[in-house]
C-alpha positions in Angstrom: -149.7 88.8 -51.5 -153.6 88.2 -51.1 -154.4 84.8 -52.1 -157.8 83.2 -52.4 -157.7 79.6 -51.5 -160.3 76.6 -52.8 -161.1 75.0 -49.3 -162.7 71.6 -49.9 -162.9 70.7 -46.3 -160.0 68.0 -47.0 -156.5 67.7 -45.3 -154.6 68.9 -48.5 -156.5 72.3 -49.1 -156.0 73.0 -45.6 -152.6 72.5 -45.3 -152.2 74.5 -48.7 -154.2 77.9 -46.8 -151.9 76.9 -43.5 -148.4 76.9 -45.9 -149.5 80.2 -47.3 -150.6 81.9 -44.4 -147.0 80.6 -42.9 -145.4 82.1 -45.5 -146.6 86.0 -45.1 -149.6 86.2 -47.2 -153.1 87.5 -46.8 -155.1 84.3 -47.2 -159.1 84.1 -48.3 -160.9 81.0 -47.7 -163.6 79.7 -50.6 -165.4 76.9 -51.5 -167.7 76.2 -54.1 -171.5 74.6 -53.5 -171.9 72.0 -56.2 -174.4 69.6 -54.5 -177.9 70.4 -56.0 -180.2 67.4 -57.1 -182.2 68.9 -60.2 -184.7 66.3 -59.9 -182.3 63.6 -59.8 -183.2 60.6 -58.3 -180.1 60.5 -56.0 -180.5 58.0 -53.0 -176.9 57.1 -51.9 -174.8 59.7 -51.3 -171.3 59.7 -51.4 -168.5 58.9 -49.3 -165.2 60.3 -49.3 -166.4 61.6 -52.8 -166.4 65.3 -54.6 -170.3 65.5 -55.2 -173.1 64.4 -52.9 -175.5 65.4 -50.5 -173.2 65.2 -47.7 -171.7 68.6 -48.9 -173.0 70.3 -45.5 -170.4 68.6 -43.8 -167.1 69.3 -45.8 -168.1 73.0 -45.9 -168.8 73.1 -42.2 -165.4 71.2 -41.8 -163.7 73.9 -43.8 -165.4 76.7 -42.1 -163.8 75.2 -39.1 -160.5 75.3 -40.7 -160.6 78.9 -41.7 -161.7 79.8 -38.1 -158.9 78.0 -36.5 -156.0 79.7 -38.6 -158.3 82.7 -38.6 -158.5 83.9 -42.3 -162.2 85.2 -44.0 -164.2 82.6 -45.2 -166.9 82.6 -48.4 -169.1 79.8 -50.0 -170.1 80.7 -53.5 -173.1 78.6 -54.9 -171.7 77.1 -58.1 -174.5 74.6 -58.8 -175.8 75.9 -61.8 -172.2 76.2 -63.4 -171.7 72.5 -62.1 -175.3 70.8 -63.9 -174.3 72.9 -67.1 -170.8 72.2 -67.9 -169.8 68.5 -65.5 -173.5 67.3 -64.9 -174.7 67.1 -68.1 -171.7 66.6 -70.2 -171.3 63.9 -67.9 -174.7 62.4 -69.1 -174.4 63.2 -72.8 -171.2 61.1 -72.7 -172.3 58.0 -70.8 -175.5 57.8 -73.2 -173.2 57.7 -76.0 -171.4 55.2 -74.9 -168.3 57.1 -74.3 -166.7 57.2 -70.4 -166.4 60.5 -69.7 -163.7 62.3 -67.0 -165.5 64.9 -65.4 -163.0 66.1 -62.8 -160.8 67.2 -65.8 -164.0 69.6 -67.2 -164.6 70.8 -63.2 -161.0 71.7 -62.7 -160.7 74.2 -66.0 -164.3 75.4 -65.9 -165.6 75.3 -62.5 -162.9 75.0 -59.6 -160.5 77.1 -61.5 -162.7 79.2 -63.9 -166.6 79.7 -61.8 -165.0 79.6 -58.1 -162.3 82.7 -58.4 -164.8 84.6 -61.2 -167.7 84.2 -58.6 -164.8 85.9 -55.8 -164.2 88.7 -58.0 -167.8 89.2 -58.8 -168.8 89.7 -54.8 -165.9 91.9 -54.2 -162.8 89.7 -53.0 -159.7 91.2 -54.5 -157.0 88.9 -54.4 -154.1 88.6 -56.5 -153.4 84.7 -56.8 -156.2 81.5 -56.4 -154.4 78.4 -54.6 -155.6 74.8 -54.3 -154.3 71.7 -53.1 -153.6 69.8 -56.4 -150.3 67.8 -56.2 -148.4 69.4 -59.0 -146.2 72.1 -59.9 -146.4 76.0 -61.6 -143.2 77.5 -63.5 -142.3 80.4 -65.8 -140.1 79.4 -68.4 -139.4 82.3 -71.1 -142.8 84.1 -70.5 -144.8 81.2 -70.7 -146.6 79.2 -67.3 -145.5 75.9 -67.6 -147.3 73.0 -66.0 -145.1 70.4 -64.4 -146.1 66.8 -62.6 -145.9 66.7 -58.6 -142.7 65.1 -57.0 -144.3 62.5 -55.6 -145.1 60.1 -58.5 -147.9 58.1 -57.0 -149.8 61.6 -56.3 -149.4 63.5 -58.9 -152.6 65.1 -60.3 -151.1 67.1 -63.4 -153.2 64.8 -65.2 -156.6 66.5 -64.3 -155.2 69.8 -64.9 -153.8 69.9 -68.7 -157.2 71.9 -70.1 -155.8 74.9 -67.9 -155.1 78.1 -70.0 -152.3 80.4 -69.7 -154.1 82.8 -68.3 -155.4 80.3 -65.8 -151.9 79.0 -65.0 -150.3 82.8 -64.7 -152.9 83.2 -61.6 -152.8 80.1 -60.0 -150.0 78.9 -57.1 -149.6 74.6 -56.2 -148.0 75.0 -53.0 -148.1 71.1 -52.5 -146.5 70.1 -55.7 -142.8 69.7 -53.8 -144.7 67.7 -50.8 -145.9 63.9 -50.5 -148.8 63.0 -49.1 -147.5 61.5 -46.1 -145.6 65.1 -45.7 -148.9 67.1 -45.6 -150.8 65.1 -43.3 -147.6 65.3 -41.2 -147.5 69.0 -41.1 -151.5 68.7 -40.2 -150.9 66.9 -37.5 -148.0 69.1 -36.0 -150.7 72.1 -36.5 -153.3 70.5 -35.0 -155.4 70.6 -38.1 -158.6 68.1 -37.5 -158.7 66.9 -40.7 -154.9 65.7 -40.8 -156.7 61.6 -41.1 -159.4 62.6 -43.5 -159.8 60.2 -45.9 -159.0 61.4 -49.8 -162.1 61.7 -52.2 -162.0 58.9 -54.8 -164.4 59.7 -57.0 -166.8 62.6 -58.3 -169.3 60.6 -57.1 -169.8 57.5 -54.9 -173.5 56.7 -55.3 -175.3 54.5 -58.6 -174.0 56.9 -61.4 -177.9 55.9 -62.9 -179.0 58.5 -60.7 -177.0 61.0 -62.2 -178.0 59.5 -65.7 -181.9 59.9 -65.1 -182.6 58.0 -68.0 -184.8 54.4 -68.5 -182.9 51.4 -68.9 -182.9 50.5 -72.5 -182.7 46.6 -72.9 -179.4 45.4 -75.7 -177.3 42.8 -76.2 -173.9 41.7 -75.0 -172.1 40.2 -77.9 -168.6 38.7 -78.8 -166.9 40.2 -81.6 -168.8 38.4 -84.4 -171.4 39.1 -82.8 -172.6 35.8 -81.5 -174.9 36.9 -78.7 -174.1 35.8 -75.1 -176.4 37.8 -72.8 -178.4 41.3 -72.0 -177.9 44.6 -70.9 -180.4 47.5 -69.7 -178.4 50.0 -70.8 -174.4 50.4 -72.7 -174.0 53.8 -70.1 -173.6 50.9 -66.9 -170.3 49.3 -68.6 -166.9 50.7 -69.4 -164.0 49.5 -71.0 -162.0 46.5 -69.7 -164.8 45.9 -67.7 -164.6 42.1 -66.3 -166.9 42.0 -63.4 -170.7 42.1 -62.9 -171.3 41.7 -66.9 -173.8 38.9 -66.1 -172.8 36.0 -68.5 -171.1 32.8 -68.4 -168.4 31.7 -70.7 -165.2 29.1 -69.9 -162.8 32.3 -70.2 -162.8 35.4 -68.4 -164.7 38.2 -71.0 -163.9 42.0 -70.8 -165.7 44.8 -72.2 -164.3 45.6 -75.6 -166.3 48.6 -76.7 -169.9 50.2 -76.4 -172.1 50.5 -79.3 -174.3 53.1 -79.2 -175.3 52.8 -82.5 -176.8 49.2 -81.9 -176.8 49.2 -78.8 -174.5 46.3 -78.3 -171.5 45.6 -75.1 -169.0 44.0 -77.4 -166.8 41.8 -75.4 -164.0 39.4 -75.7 -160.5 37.7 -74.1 -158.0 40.0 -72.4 -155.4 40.1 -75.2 -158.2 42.0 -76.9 -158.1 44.3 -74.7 -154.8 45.8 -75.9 -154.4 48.6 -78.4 -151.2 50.7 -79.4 -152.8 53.5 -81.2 -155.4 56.0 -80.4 -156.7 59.1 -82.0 -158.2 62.3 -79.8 -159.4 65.7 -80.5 -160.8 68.9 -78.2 -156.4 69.7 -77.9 -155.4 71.8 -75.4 -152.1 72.8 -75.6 -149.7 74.4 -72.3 -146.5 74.1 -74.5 -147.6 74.1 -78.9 -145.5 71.8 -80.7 -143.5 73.1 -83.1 -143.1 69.9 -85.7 -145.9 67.9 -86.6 -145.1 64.6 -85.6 -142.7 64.3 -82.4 -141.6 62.0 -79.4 -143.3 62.2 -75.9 -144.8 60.5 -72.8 -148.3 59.9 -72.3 -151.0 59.0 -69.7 -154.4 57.5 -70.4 -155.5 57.6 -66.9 -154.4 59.9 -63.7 -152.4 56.7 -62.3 -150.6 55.6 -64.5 -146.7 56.4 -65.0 -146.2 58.3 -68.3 -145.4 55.6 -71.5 -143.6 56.5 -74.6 -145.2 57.3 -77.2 -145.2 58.9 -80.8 -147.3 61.7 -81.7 -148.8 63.1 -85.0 -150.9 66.2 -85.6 -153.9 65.9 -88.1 -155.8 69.3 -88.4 -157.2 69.4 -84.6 -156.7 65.8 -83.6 -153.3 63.6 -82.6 -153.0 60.5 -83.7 -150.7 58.4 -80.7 -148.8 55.6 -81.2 -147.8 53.8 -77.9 -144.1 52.1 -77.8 -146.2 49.6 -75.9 -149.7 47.9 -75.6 -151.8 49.6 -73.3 -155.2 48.1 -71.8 -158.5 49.5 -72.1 -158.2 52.8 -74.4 -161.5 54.0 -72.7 -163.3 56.6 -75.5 -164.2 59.7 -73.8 -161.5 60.0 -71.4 -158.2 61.9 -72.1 -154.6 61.5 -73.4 -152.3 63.6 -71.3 -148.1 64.4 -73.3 -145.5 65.0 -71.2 -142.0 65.9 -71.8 -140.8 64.5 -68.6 -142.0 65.8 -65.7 -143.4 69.2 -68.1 -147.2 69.0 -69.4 -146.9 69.8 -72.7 -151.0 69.2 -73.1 -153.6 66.8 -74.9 -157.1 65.6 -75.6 -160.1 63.9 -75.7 -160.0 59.9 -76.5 -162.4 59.8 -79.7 -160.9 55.9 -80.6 -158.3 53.1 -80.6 -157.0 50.5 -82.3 
């Protein structure tokens, strides 16, 4: 089988064009050029990150990687795709006061939408597109189910749940039955230079205001009835359960409550207010439908935590989730994943919480 694999430069997309390549197939290197200022104000760079100026290097390190188990190698210039569809929903989110996830939108528009449409536009013909995500691919009855990694502390199924089935029908996980410790193991035994690299942690490592290229825009930070206790330059620098660097004094610790566009307000308060055990969220995308319209499942607000049991109800194009326990900092903007165990069954876009 030809496969085209997403080389980032990183130990775990090497070791996924290594695996394949040990396994019989005809493998094709790729990697997608995101970095591309746009008149940004960026100054500092990234490390260990997904997007930054130091780009140069991780494609130079995975050019180096496709030379040394000797497979083709192509860099497709996705910067415009990246400004339109992460970059600037990115922005649009943050100014609303929202806290967007834009790894999610890169994975189902970009890395597995632009990078393998750009292949096929240039004249690669391959029959499957790989990457290094820790999760799992299976047919079940004619339908691609996506399932969560073995290794729970790893598993990324989370930023993958927007895939479609035609996405899912062409794409192979060949790290979703590995740990971490397992793959940098195997790097090492193949003498794979990358085998110590460190992991990205973020999209981006640098003052996310230089992504925003916006003027600070002066507010208040207020308790919840609105008794004002200090000032902001701008709701887009705070998020949710935010305790640190908030700038005010108070004889309990104060967390960041919610984000007021509207008045432009950083509503804070205690910790116990920082717990909610409903939340509604909409822009649904669905790998298995649900055939009743309310139901039982597991669900993750954020790509680390363990999947929590929840209740589910469908409202036109929205859910309506009720946790079995409190959860901390509902964050609006960022995404509900349901599982059925260890089976992505889909989800959505936080729009609010109670």
């Amino acid at each position: 089988m030809k496969i085209l694999v997403g080389l980032s430069g990183g130990v775990d997309s090497s070791v996924t064009a290594l695996i394949l390549k040990q396994q019989g197939h005809e493998v094709i290197g790729a990697t997608m050029s995101i970095w591309g200022t746009n008149g940004m104000a960026v100054k500092s760079g990234h490390s260990n990150a997904c997007y930054g100026p130091d780009e140069k290097e991780d494609i130079e390190e995975a050019r180096k990687i496709a030379t040394q188990l000797d497979i083709p190698y192509h860099v497709f210039d996705c910067v415009e795709q990246y400004k339109k569809i992460v970059l600037e929903n990115f922005k649009s989110e943050y100014i609303q006061g929202r806290t967007p996830n834009p790894c999610i939108w890169c994975n189902a528009l970009v890395k597995f939408g632009a990078l393998p449409h750009l292949a096929r536009e240039n004249g690669i013909e391959f029959d499957k597109f790989a990457t290094g995500h820790y999760a799992r691919i299976e047919e079940e009855n004619g339908r691609y189910i996506l399932k969560r990694g073995v290794a729970p502390h790893k598993d990324q199924s989370y930023f993958l749940y927007r895939l479609t089935q035609e996405q899912l029908k062409n794409i192979i996980l060949p790290l979703g039955t590995y740990t971490k410790d397992e793959i940098r193991e195997i790097a090492k035994k193949n003498g794979l230079p990358v085998a110590e690299k460190p992991d990205s942690q973020d999209f981006y490592d640098g003052d996310y205001n230089e992504l925003l290229g916006i003027n600070e825009k002066e507010g208040n930070i207020v308790s919840q009835d609105g008794k004002i206790l200090g000032k902001h330059k701008g709701i887009w620098n705070y998020t949710v359960g935010q305790r640190k660097g908030l700038g005010i004094s108070s004889t309990e610790p104060l967390y960041v409550l919610s984000l007021n566009k509207d008045t432009n307000e950083v509503v804070v308060g205690p910790a116990e207010k920082t717990f909610k055990k409903f939340l509604t969220a909409s822009s649904l995308n669905w790998i298995i439908p649900p055939v009743e319209n309310e139901f039982k499942a597991q669900a993750k607000i954020r790509s680390t935590q363990q999947p929590t049991d929840v209740t589910v109800k469908l409202s036109g194009s929205e859910i309506e989730v009720e946790f079995e326990d409190f959860q901390k900092s509902i964050a609006i903007g960022q995404s509900v994943v349901l599982y059925d165990g260890d089976k992505v069954l889909g989800g959505g876009v936080i729009e609010s919480s109670k």
